[in-house]
Phi, psi and omega in degrees: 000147190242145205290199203229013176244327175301325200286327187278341191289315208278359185285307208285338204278351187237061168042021145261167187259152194310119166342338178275345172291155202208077157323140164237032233257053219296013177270337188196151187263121177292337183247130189279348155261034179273083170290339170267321137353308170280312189285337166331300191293003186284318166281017160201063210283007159247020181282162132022255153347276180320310156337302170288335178312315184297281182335302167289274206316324183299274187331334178255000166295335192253345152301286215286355168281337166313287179329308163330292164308337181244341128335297188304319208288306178266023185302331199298285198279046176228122154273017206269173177326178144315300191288330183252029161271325145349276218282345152312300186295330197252347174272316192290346187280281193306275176011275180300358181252318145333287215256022151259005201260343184218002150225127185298100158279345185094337200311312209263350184272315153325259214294351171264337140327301185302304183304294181344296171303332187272321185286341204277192200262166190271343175305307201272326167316340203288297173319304185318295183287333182281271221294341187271314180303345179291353177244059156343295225281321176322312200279354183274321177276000175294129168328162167309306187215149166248011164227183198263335180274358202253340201275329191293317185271342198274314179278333192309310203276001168261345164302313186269350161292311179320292193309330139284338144303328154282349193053040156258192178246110202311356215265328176300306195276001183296297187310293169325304174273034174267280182341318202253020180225341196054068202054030188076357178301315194198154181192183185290145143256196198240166163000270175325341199098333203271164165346105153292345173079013202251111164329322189236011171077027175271150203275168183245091163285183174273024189260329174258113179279010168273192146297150174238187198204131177254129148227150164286144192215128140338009149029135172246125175234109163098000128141008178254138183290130184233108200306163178190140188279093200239154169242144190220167206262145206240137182253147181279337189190165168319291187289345161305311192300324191309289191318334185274308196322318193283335174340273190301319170331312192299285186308306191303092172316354180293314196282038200256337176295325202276354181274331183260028192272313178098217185267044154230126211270262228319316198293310158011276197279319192279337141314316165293308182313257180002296150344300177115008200281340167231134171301355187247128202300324170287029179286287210302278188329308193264046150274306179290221198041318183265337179295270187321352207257163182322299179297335174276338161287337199248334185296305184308331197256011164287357189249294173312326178266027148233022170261000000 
């Protein structure tokens, strides 16, 4: 069984620095227990530095949840100790706080835009936003999000209103629109190209008199995938769409399980399968998939470290 001065000894050797070191150094912590590092940044938490630092620390939070995972996925075929499952944890830690300080993952490259943005002066957001809206038709052909943290900050917070008005737990319906747009990458558009906005993949029956937006869609009919020309119903913004969503939940009796889950997401996820809301017989599992899976954890939690 291997001890516990072999697991720290092996650190210098794959060119991190040894737990016993203590930077003090406030653009960055060399160590995932550099506590005085970390606290530097409290005294200027809108320089530069500090940003990038905050970034990088995120960024190694969610390696270390990787890191974690595929641990747990092989616990079964490990005999080793108490202690050294510690000293497992504690090399896995340092590891991920290393390769986010010397490889671009994007995570950190993300979150340090939002802090940047969120730190900057009000003059210059002003300026930001008047130049960027002037190239419309650009901004039209664009995705939603071009990441999982950027669609989790964009969506929550009209989400977690809806979701309260309904008493359910947003986190579900969260899931529901991750699941039915892919993560804000695509969803119908309109005539023009631009945004249909619709979140949740609902269709324009002949009950709707707004805009519609056409895409080809997939059908599962009779248990067979079936190509299908479909029109869906198209929105002026995010939250029209969120807000009709919560609608049809309301008015509709089909929904009466998923309104009656309360704040349990899984009763939730397992009532919309029970609906009938997607033809395809697995929606509620890969609704759990997104709930439960790495990428809506590691999106939350860049949204919890830039608030």
């Amino acid at each position: 069984m291997t001890t516990s001065t072999s697991v720290t000894s092996t650190l210098p050797t794959l060119g991190l620095p040894a737990l016993g070191d203590t930077a003090v150094d406030a653009s960055a912590a060399t160590t995932y227990a550099d506590i005085n590092a970390l606290a530097a940044l409290k005294r200027d938490p809108n320089s530069p530095q500090a940003v990038s630092a905050v970034a990088q620390q995120v960024e190694a939070l969610f390696l270390q949840m990787m890191l974690k995972s595929m641990r747990d996925a092989s616990a079964a075929e490990q005999t080793d100790s108490n202690a050294m499952g510690m000293y497992q944890d504690m090399f896995d830690k340092q590891v991920a706080l290393s390769i986010s300080q010397h490889t671009d993952l994007g995570i950190s490259r993300l979150l340090k835009r939002q802090l940047e943005t969120k730190s900057a002066p009000a003059a210059v957001k002003s300026a930001a936003s008047t130049s960027a809206s002037a190239p419309a038709a650009a901004a039209d052909a664009a995705p939603l999000a071009q990441t999982p943290a950027e669609f989790v900050h964009r969506m929550l917070p009209p989400i977690r209103r809806a979701a309260g008005a309904l008493g359910v737990d947003p986190m579900a319906m969260l899931a529901q629109s991750a699941l039915e747009t892919g993560w804000g990458q695509r969803m119908p558009r309109n005539a023009d190209g631009s945004l249909s906005h619709n979140m949740f993949g609902i269709k324009a029956g002949d009950e709707w008199s707004g805009a519609r937006a056409t895409a080809d869609t997939v059908e599962i009919v009779h248990g067979v995938a079936t190509p299908k020309r479909t029109a869906f119903r198209a929105y002026g913004s995010i939250e029209d769409s969120i807000n009709d969503f919560a609608s049809l939940l309301k008015n509709s009796p089909r929904y009466r399980d998923v309104l009656a889950a309360g704040s349990n997401a899984g009763a939730y996820i397992a009532g919309m399968g029970r609906s009938g809301y997607a033809s395809d017989p697995d929606y509620a599992n890969k609704l759990n998939q997104i709930l439960n899976g790495d990428t809506l954890q590691a999106a939350l939690a860049v949204r919890v470290a830039a608030l």
